[in-house]
Every structure is written in structure tokens, then in C-alpha cells.
C-alpha positions as CSV (number, residue, x, y, z in Angstrom):
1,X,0.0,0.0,0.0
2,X,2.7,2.6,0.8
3,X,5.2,1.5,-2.0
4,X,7.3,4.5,-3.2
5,X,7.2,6.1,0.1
6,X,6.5,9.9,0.1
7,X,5.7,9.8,-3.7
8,X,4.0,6.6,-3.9
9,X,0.5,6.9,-4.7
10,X,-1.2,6.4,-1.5
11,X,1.2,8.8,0.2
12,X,0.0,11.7,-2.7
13,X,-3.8,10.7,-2.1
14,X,-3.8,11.4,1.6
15,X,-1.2,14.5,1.0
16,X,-4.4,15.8,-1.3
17,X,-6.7,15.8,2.3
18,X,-8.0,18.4,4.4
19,X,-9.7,17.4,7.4
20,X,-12.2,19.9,9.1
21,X,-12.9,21.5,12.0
22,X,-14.0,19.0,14.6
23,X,-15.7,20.3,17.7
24,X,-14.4,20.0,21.4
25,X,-11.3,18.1,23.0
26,X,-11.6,15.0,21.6
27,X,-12.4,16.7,18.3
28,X,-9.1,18.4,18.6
29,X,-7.1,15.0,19.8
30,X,-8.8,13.4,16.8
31,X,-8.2,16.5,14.2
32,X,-4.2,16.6,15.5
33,X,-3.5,12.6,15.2
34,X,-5.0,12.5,11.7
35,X,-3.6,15.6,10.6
36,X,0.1,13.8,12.2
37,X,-0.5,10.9,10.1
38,X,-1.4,12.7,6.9
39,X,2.0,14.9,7.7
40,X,0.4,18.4,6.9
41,X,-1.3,21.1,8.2
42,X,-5.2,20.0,9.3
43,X,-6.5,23.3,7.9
44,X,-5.1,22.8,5.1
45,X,-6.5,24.4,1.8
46,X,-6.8,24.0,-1.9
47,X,-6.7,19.6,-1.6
48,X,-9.3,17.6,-3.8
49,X,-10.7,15.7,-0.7
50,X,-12.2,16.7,2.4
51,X,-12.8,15.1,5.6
52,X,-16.0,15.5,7.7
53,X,-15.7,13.9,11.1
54,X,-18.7,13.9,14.2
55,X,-17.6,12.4,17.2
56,X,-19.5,10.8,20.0
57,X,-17.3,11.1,23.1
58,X,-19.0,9.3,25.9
59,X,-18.4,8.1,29.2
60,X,-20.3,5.4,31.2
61,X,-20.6,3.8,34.9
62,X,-20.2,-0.2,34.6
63,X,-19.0,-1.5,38.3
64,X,-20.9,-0.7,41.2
65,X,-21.0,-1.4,44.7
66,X,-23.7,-2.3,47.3
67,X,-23.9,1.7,47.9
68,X,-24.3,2.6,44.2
69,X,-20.6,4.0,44.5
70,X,-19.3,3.1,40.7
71,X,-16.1,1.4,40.7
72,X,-14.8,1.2,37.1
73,X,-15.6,3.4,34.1
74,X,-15.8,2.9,30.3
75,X,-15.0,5.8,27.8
76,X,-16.9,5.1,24.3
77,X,-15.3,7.4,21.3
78,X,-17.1,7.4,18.2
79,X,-16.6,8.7,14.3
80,X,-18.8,9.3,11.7
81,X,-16.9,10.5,9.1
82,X,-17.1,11.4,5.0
83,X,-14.4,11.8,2.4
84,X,-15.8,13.7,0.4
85,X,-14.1,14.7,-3.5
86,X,-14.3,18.3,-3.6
87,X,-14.1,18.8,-7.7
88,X,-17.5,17.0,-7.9
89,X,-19.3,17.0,-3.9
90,X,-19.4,13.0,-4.2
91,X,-18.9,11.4,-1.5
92,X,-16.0,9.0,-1.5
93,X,-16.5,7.1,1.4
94,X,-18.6,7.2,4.2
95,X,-17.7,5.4,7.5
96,X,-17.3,4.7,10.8
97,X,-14.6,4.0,13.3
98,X,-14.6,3.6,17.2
99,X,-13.0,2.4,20.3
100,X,-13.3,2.1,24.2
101,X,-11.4,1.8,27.3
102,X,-11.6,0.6,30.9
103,X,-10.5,2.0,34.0
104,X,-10.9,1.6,37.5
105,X,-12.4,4.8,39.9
106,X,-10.7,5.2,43.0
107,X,-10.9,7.7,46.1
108,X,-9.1,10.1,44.2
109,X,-10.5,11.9,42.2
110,X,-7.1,13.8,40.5
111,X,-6.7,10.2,39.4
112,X,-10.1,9.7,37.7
113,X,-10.1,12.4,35.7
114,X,-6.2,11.7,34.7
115,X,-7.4,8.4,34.0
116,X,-10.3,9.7,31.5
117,X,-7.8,12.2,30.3
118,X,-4.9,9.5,29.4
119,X,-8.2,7.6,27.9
120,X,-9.3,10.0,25.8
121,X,-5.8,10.8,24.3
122,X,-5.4,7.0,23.4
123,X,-8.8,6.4,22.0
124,X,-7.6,9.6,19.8
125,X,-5.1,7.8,18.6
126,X,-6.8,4.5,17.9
127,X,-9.7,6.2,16.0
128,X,-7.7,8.5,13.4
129,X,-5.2,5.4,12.7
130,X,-8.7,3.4,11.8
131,X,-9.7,6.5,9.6
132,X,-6.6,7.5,8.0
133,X,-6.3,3.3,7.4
134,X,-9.3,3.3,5.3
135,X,-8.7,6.4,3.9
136,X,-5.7,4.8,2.3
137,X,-7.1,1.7,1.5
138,X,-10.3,3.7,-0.4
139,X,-8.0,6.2,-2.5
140,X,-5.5,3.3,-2.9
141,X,-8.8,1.4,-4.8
142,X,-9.7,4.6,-6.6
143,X,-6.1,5.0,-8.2
């Protein structure tokens, strides 16, 4: 898939993306890893694809106690996302991508919301390496 390297095909494709604005933190974590992996500017202008991306960031209770103290959380994040080809307003592909992670509320709260923090910033990750895999795989087809 990446054969040439930096001039290969794929590697031109996903230079020719712009990814939008996403709104809130994990829009920004999201926005920054693609934009990392694409190696250019997220706002950038003038490409021939664009990329629309609504996230569902969500966090839920799952272990609870006798008291109905929760003991162990789950943090959901979710893309919907478009490429969309810019010359023509087709829509190139239209997906989704997603991930979750556990951890375990203790008395400290500092802790908790580090924990949901340090979550947050690897689901991130983990979602824009699903998107920017299809992406590749899609123009990669299309060539």
C-alpha cells in the first residue's frame, strides 16, 4: 500500500486531504493525530478531498458497589466521518470507526479524571489510525 514512500500513490492521495474542524477536546485529539499521520497542516486548503468527522465522546458507569458507588468506568469514542471529493461533492467514502477503554475509579478523584484524560488521548489515537487506514485503502482502490 505505501510502495514509493512519500511519492508513492497512497502517500499523494492522503497529501491531497483536508480534514475539518471538529468540535471539542476530543475533536481536537482526533483532528491533531489525523492531521500527524497525513504529515500536513489540518486546515489545510486548496486539496481535492475533504474530511468531515462527528464524534461521540461518551463516558459510562459499569462497576458498582452495594452503595451505588461506581467502581470502574468505560470511555466510548465514536466517528462518523465522509471523504468527500471536492471537484465533484461526491462522497468518496462514508464510515465509521470507534474504540473504548476501561478503567478503575478510586478515592481520588485527580486520578479519575487523569485516568479519563490519558483515555481520551489514546482512543484519539486509535480512531484517526482506523480512519486514516481506510482512507488509504479507499483512494489506494480509486487510483
Amino acid at each position: 500500500m505505501y510502495a514509493g514512500g512519500g511519492s508513492g500513490t497512497v502517500a499523494r492521495a492522503l497529501s491531497d486531504v483536508s480534514i475539518s474542524p471538529i468540535e471539542g477536546q476530543s475533536g481536537w485529539l482526533v483532528r491533531n493525530a489525523i492531521a500527524d499521520r497525513l504529515g500536513k497542516d489540518p486546515g489545510a486548503t486548496g486539496t481535492r478531498y475533504r474530511l468531515d468527522i462527528r464524534l461521540e465522546d461518551r463516558v459510562e458507569g459499569l462497576g458498582q458497589l452495594a452503595n451505588d458507588a461506581i467502581t470502574r468506568e468505560r470511555r466510548t469514542l465514536r466517528a462518523r466521518y465522509q471523504l468527500i471529493d471536492q471537484q465533484n461533492g461526491s462522497v468518496v467514502l462514508d464510515a465509521t470507526a470507534g474504540s473504548d477503554a476501561g478503567f478503575d475509579v478510586v478515592n481520588s478523584e485527580y486520578a479519575v479524571i487523569a485516568a479519563e484524560q490519558t483515555a481520551l488521548e489514546n482512543l484519539s489515537q486509535e480512531v484517526a489510525d482506523q480512519i486514516v487506514t481506510r482512507i488509504s485503502i479507499k483512494l489506494r482502490k480509486a487510483k
